[in-house]
KOLBAFI-923801 format. One record per atom (N, C-alpha, C, CB): x, y, z; residue in three letters. Coordinates in steps of 0.2 Angstrom, whole numbers, padded with zeros to 4 digits, always signed. Glycine has a CB too. Example, Ala and Ser with C-alpha at 12.3 -4.5 7.8 and 13.67 -1.06 7.14 Angstrom:
2
+0066-0028+0039Ala/+0062-0022+0039Ala/+0066-0016+0039Ala/+0057-0022+0045Ala/+0064-0011+0035Ser/+0068-0005+0036Ser/+0064+0000+0039Ser/+0070-0003+0029Ser/
END
This chain:
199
+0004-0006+0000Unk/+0000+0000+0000Unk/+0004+0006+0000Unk/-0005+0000+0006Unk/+0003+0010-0005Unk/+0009+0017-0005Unk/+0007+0021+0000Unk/+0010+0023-0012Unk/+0013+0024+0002Unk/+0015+0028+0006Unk/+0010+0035+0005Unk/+0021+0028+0006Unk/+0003+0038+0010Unk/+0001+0045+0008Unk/+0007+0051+0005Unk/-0002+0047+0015Unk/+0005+0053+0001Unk/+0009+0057-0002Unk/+0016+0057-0009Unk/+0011+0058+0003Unk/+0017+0049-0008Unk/+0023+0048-0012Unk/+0020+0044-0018Unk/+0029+0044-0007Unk/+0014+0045-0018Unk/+0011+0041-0025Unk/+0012+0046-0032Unk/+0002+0039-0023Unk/+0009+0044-0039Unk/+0011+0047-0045Unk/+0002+0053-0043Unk/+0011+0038-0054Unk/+0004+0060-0045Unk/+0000+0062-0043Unk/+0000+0068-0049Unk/+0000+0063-0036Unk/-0009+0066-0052Unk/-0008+0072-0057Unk/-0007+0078-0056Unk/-0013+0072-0061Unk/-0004+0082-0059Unk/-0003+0090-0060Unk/-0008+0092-0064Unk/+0005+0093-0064Unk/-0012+0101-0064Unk/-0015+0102-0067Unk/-0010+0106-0073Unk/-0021+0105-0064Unk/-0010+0108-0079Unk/-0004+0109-0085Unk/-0007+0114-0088Unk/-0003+0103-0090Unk/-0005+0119-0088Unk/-0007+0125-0091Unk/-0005+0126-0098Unk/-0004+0130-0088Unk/-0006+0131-0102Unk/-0005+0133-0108Unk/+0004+0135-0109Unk/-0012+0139-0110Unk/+0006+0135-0111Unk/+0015+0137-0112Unk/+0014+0143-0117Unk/+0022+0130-0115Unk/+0017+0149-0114Unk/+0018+0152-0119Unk/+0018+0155-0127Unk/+0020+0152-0118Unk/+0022+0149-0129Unk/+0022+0147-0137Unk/+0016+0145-0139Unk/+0028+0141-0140Unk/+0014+0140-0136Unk/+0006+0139-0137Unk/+0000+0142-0140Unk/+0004+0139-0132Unk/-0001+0148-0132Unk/-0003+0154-0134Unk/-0002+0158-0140Unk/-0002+0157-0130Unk/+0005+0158-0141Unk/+0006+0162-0148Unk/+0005+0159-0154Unk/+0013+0163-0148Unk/+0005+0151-0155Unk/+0003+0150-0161Unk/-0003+0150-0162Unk/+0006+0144-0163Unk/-0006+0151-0158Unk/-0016+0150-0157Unk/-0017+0157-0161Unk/-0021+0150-0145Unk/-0013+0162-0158Unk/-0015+0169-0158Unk/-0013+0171-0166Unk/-0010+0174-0150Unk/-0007+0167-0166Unk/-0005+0169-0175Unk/-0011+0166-0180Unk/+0005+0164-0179Unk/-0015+0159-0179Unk/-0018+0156-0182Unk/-0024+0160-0182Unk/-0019+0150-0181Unk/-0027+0162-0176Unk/-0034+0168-0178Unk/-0034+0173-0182Unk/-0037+0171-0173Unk/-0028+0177-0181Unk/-0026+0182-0186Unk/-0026+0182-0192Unk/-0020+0182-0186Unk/-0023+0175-0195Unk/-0022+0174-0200Unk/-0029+0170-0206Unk/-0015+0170-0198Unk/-0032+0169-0198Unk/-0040+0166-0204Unk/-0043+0173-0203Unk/-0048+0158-0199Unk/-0045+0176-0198Unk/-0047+0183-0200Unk/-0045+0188-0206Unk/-0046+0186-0196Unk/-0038+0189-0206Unk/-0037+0193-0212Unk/-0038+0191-0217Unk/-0033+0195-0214Unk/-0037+0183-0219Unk/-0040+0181-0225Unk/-0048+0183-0227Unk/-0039+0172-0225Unk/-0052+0181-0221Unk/-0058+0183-0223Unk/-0061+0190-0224Unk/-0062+0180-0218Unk/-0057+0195-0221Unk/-0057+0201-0222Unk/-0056+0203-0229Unk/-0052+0202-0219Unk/-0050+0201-0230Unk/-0046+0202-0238Unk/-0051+0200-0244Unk/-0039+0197-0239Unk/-0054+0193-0244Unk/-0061+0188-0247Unk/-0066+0194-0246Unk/-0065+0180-0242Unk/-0067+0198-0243Unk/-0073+0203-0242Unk/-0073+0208-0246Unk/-0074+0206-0237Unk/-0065+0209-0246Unk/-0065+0216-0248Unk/-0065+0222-0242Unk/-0072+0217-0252Unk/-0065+0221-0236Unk/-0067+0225-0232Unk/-0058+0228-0229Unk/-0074+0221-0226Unk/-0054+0225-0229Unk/-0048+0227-0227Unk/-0042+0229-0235Unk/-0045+0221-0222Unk/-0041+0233-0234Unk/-0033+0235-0239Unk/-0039+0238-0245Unk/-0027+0225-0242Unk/-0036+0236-0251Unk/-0042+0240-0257Unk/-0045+0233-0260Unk/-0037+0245-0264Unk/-0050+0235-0262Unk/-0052+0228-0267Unk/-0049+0226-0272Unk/-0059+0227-0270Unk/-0045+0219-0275Unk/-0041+0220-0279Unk/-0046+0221-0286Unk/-0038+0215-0279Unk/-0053+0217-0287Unk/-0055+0215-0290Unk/-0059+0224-0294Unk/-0059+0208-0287Unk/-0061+0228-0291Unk/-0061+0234-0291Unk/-0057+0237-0296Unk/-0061+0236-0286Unk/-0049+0238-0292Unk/-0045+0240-0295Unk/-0042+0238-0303Unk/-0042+0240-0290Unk/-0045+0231-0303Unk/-0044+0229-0309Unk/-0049+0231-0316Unk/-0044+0223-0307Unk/-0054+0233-0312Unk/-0058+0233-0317Unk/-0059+0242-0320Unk/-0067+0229-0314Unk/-0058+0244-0315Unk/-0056+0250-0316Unk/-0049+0252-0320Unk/-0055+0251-0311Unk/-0044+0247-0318Unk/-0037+0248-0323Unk/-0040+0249-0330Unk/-0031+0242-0322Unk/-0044+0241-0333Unk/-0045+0238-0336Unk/-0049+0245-0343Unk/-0048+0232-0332Unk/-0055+0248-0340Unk/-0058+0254-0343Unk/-0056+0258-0346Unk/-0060+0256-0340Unk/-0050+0262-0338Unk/-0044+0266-0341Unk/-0040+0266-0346Unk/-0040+0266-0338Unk/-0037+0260-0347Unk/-0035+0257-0353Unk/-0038+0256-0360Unk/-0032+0252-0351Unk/-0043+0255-0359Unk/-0049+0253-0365Unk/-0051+0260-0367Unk/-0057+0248-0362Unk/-0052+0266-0363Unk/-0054+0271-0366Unk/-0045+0275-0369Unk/-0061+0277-0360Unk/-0041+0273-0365Unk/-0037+0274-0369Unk/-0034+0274-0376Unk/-0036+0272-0368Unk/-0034+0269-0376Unk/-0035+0264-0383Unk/-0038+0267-0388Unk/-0040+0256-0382Unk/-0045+0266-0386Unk/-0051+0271-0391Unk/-0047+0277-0392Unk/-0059+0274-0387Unk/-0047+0282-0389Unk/-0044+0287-0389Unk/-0040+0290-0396Unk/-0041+0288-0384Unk/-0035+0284-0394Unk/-0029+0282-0398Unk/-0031+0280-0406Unk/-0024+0276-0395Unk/-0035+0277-0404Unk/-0038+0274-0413Unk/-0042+0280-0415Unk/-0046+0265-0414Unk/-0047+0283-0410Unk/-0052+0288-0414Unk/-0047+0295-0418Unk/-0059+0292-0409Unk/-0039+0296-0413Unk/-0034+0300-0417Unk/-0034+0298-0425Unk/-0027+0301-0413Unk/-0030+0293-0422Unk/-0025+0290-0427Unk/-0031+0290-0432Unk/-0023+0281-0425Unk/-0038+0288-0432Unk/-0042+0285-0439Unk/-0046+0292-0441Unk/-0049+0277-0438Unk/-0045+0295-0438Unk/-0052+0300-0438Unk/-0060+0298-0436Unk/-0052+0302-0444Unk/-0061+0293-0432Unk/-0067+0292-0431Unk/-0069+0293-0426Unk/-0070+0288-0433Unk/-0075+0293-0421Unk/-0078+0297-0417Unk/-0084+0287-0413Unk/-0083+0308-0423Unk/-0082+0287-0406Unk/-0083+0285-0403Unk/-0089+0285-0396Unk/-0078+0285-0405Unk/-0092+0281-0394Unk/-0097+0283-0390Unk/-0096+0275-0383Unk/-0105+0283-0396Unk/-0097+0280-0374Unk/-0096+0272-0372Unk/-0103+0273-0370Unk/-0091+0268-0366Unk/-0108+0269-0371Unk/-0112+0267-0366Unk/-0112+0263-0360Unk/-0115+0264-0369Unk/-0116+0263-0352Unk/-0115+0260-0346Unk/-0122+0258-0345Unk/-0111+0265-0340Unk/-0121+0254-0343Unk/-0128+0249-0338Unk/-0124+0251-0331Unk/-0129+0238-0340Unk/-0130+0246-0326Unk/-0125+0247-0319Unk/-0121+0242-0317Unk/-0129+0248-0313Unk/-0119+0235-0323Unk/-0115+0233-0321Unk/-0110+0230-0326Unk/-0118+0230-0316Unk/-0111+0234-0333Unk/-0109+0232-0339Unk/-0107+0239-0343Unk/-0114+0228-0343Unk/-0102+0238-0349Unk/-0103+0243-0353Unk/-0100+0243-0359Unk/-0102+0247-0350Unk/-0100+0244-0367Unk/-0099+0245-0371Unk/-0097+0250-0377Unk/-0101+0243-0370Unk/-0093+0251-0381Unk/-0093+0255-0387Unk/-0096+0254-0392Unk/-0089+0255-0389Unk/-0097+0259-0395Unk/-0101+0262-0400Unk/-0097+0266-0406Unk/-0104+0267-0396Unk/-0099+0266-0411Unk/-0095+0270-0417Unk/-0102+0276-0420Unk/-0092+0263-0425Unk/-0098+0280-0421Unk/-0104+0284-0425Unk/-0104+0285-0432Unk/-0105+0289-0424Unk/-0105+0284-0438Unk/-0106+0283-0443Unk/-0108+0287-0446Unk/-0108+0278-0444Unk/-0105+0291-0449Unk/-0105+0299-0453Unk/-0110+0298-0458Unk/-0098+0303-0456Unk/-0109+0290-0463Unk/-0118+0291-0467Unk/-0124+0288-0465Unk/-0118+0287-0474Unk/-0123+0287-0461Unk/-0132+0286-0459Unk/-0132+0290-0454Unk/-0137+0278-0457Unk/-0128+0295-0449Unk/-0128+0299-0445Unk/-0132+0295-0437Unk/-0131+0306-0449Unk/-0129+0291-0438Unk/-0131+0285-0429Unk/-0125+0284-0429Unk/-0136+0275-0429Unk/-0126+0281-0422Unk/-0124+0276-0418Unk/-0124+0270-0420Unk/-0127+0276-0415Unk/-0117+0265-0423Unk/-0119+0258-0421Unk/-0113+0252-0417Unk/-0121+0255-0429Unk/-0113+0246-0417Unk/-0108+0244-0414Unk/-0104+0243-0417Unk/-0109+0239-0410Unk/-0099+0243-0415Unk/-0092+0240-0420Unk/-0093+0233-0419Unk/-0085+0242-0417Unk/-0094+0233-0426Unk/-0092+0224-0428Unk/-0084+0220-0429Unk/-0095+0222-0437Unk/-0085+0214-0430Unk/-0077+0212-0429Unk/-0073+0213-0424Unk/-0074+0213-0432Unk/-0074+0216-0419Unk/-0069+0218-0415Unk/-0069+0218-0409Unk/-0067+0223-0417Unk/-0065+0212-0404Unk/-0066+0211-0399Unk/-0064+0217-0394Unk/-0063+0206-0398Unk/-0060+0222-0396Unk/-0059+0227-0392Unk/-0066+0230-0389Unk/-0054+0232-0395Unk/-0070+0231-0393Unk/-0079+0234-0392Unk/-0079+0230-0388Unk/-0086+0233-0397Unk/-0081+0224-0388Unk/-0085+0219-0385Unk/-0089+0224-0378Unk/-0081+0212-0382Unk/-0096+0218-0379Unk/-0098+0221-0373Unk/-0096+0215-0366Unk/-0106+0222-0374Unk/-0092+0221-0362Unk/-0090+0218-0354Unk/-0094+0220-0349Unk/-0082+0220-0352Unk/-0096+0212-0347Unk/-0101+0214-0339Unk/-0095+0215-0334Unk/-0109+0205-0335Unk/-0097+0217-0329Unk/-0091+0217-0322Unk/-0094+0211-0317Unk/-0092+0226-0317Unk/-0089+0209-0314Unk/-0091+0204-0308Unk/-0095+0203-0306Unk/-0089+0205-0304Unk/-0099+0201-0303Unk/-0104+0200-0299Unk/-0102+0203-0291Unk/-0105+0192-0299Unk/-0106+0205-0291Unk/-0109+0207-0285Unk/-0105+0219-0286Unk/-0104+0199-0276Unk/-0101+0218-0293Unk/-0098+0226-0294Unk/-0104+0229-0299Unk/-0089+0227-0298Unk/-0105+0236-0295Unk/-0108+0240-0299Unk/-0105+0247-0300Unk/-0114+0241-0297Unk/-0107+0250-0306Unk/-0104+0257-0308Unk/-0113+0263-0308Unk/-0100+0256-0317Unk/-0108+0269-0306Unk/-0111+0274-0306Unk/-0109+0282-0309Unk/-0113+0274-0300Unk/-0111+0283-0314Unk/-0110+0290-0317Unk/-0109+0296-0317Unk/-0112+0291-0318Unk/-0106+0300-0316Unk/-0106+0307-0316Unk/-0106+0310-0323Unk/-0100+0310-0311Unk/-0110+0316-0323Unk/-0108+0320-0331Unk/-0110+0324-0328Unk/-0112+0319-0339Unk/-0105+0331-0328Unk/-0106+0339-0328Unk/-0109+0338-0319Unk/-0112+0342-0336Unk/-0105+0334-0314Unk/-0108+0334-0310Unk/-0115+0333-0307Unk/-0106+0337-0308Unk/-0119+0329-0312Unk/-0127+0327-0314Unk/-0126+0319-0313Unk/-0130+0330-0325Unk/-0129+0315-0307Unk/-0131+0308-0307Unk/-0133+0308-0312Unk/-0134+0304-0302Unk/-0130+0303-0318Unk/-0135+0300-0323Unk/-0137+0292-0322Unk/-0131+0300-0329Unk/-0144+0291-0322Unk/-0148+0285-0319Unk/-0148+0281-0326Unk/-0157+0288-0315Unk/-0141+0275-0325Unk/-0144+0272-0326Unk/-0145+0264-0329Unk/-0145+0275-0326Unk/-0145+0260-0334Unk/-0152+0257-0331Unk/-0148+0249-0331Unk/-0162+0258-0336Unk/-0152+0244-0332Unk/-0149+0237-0329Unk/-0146+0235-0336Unk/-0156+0233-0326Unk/-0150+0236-0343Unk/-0148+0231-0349Unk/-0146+0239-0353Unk/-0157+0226-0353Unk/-0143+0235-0357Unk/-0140+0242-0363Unk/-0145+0243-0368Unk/-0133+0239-0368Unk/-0147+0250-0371Unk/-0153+0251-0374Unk/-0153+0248-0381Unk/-0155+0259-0373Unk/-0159+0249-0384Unk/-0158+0246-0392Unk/-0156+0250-0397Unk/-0163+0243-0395Unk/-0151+0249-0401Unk/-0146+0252-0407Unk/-0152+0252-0411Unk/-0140+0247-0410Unk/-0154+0261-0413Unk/-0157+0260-0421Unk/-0152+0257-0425Unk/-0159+0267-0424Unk/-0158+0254-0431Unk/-0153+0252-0436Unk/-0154+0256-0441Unk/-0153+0245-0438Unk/-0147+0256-0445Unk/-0149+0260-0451Unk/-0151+0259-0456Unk/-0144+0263-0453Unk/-0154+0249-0458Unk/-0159+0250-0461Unk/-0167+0252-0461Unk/-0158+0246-0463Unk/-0167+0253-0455Unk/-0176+0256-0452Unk/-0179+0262-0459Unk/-0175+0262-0441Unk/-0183+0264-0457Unk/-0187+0270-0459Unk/-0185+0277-0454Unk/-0196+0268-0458Unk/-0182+0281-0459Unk/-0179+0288-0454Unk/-0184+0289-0448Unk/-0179+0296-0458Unk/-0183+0290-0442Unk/-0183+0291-0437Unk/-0190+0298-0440Unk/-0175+0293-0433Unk/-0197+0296-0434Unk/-0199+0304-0437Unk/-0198+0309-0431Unk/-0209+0306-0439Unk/-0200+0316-0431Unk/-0199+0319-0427Unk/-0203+0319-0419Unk/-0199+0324-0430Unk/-0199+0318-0413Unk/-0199+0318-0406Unk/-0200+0311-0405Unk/-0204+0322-0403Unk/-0195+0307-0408Unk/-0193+0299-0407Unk/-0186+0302-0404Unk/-0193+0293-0416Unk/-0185+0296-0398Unk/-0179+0299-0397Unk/-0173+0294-0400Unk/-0178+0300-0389Unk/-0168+0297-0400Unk/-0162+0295-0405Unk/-0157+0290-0401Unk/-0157+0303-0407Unk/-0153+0284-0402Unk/-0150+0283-0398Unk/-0145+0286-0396Unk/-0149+0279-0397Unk/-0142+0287-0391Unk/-0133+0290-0390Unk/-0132+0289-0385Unk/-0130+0298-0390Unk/-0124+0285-0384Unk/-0120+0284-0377Unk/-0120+0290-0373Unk/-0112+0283-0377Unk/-0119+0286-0367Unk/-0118+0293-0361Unk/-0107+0297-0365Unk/-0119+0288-0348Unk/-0105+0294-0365Unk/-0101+0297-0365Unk/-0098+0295-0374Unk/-0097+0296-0359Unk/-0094+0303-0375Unk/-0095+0303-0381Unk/-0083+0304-0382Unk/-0104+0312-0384Unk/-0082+0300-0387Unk/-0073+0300-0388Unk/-0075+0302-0396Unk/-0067+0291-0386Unk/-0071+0309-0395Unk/-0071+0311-0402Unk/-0064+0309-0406Unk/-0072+0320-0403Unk/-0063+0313-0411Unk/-0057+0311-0416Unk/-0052+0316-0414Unk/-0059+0311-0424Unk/-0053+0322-0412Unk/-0049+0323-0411Unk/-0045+0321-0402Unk/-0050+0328-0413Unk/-0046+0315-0401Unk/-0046+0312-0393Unk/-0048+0316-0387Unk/-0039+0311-0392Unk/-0053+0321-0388Unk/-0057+0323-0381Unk/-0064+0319-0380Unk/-0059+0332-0382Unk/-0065+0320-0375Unk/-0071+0317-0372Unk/-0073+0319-0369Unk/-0071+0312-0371Unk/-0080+0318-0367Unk/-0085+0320-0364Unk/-0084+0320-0356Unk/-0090+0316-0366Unk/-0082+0326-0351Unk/-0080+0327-0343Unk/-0085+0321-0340Unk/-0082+0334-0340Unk/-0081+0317-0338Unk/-0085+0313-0332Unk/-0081+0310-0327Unk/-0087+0307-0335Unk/-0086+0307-0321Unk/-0083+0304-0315Unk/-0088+0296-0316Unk/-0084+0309-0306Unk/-0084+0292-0316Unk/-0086+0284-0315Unk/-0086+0282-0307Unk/-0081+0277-0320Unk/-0089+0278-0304Unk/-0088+0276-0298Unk/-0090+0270-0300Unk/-0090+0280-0292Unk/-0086+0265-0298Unk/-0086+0259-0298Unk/-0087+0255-0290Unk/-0079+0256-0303Unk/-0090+0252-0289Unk/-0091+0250-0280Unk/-0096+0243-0279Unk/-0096+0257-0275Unk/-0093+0243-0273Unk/-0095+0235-0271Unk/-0101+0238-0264Unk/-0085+0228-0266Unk/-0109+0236-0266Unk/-0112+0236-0261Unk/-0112+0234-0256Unk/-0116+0236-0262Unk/-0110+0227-0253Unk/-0110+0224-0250Unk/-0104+0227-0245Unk/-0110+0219-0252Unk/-0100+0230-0247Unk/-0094+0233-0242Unk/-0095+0240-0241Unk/-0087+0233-0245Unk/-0096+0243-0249Unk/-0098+0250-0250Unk/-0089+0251-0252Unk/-0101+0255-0242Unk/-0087+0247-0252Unk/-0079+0249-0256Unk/-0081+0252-0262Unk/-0074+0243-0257Unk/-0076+0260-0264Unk/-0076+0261-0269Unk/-0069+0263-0271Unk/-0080+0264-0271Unk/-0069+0264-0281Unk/-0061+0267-0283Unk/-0067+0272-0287Unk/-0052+0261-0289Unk/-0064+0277-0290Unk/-0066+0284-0295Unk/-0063+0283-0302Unk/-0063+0292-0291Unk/-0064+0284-0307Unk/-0061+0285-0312Unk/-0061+0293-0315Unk/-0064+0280-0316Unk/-0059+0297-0316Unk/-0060+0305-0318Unk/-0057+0304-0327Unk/-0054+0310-0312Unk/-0062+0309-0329Unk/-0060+0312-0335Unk/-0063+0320-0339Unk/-0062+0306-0340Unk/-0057+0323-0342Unk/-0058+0328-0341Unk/-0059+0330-0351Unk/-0053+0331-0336Unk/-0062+0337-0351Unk/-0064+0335-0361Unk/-0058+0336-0361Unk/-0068+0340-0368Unk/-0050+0336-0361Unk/-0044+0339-0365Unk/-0042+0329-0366Unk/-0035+0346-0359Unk/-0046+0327-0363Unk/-0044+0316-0365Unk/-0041+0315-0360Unk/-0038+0313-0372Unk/-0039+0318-0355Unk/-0035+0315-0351Unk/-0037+0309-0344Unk/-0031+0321-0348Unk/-0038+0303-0343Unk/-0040+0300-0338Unk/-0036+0297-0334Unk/-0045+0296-0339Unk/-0039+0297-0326Unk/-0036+0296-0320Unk/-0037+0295-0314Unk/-0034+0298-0320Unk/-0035+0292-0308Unk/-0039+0289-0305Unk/-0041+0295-0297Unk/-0035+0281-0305Unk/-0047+0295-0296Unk/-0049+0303-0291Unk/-0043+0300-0285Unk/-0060+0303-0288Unk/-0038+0297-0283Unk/-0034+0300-0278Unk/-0029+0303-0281Unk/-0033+0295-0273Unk/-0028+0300-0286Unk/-0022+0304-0289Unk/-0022+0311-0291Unk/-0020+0300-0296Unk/-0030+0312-0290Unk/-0032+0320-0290Unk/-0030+0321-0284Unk/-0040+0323-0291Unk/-0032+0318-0280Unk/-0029+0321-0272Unk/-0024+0323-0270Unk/-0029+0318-0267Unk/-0018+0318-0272Unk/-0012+0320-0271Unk/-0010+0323-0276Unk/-0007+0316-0270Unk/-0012+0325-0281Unk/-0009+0330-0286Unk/-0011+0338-0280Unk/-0014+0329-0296Unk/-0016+0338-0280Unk/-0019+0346-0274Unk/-0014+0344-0267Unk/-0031+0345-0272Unk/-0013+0342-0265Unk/-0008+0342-0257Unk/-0013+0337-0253Unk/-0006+0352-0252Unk/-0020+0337-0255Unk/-0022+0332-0250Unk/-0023+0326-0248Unk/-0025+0333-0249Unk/-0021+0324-0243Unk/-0019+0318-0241Unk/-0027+0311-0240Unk/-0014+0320-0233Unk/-0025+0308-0244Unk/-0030+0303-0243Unk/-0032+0302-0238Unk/-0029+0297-0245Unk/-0038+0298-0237Unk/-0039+0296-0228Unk/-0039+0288-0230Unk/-0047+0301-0223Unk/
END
């Protein structure tokens, strides 16, 4: 029979330091992921991409309507949008054929865009309107005409605007800016160009 006291006697065992710390790096590290998946910490990449992506496309245009002398139109839904050409003999609007650069591009799921012209919300709408054609019967008078909201001429100016592209579910947004001399860019780069510091 053992001796009171000298028997194997469990200890209660606490957590060790390093422990704690690897516990505390792993929550961290599923949180930010989920964060980052949201969109709700740092910038949204998926945003910033589609935004680059536009920049560069009305670029482009720009560049062709110098270069060719023709005169370009974009149209926006709220979560798509497309080019347009304007066609000096039947005096419309129509799409450009053959060419994937036009295409019409939807944005992500769950991104929408929103308008500015001449500081005026322009509302609007879900689908892209319908292209008169130019075989129809001339238009009679107080039929309305089609035209993009924003208009790229040949000589590479365009029509003053602000795009805001944003995620409702976060409310994250980026700005796109353009002004009529052609030039586009992105509304913080206005900021720091003026001295004021982003927040």
């Amino acid at each position: 029979m053992p001796i009171s006291g000298t028997g194997t006697l469990s200890k209660a065992r606490g957590f060790t330091l390093i422990e704690v710390l690897v516990v505390i790096v792993i929550v961290a590290t599923i949180v930010s992921m989920a964060l980052l998946s949201l969109g709700v910490a740092g910038e949204d990449e998926e945003l910033d991409t589609e935004r680059r992506r536009l920049a560069a496309l009305i670029e482009t245009v720009q560049d062709e309507a110098m270069f060719q002398g023709r005169e370009f139109g974009i149209e926006f839904t709220t979560s798509a949008y497309r080019f347009v050409e304007y066609d000096a003999l039947t005096r419309r609007w129509a799409e450009v054929p053959f060419d994937d650069l036009y295409r019409l591009r939807t944005l992500p799921e769950g991104l929408e865009l929103e308008l500015f012209v001449d500081d005026r919300r322009i509302e609007l709408n879900n689908d892209l309107e319908k292209i008169d054609d130019p075989d129809d019967e001339p238009l009679s008078a107080g039929v309305q005409v089609y035209a993009p909201h924003l208009f790229v001429f040949a000589s590479g100016e365009i029509t003053a605007f602000e795009l805001r592209l944003w995620r409702p579910q976060t409310d994250a947004e980026l700005v796109l800016v353009g002004d009529i001399l052609g030039e586009v860019r992105y509304a913080e780069d206005e900021l720091e160009e003026s001295g004021v510091a982003a927040l």
